[in-house]
N, C-alpha and C positions, 0 to 999 in steps of 0.2 A: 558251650558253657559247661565247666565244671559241675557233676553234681553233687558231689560231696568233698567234707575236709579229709577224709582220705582217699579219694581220686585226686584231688590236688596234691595232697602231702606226698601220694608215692609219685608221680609222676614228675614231681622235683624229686627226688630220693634216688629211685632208679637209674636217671640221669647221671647223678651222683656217683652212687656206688660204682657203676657202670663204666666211667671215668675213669676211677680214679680219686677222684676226690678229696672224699670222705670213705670210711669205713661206718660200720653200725655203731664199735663201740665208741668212736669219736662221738656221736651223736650225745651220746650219754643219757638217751633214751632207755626206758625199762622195758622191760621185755613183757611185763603187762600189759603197758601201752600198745607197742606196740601189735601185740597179736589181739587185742581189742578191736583198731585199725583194720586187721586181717579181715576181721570176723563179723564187723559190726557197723555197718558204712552209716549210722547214724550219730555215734561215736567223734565228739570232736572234744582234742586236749583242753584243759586248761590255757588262759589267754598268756598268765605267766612262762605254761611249759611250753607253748609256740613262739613266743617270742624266745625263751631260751636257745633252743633247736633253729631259730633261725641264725643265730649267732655261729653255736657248735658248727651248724653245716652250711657257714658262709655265705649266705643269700645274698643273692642282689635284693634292693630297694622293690621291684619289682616281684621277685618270687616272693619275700616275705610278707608284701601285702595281698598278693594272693591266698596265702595260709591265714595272715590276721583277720580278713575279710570275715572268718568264718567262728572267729574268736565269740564269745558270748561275755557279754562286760559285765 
């Protein structure tokens, strides 16, 4: 099991980049965020900017409710 929403989030992400995919700045992620993420594994986005970023970096149904799971309403 995942422990946090940035173990989940990079290990879609990485995948990604990794790939092909996507790029960072496709994400259209801030670079706040992101290195909050780095730095901070207690740290999870907003449910709005998870759902956006799902979109940006093309999710399946599947990875995004992995990331939503962790959303806070």
């Amino acid at each position: 099991m995942i422990k946090s929403f940035a173990a989940a989030f990079f290990r879609i992400y990485d995948r990604k980049i990794t790939s092909g995919e996507i790029t960072f700045s496709q994400t259209g992620m801030k670079k706040e965020d992101f290195t909050k993420l780095c730095t901070d594994q207690s740290y999870v986005l907003p449910r709005t900017e998870i759902e956006r970023l799902c979109n940006a970096m093309k999710l399946t149904s599947e990875e995004a409710q992995t990331l939503l799971q962790w959303a806070q309403d």
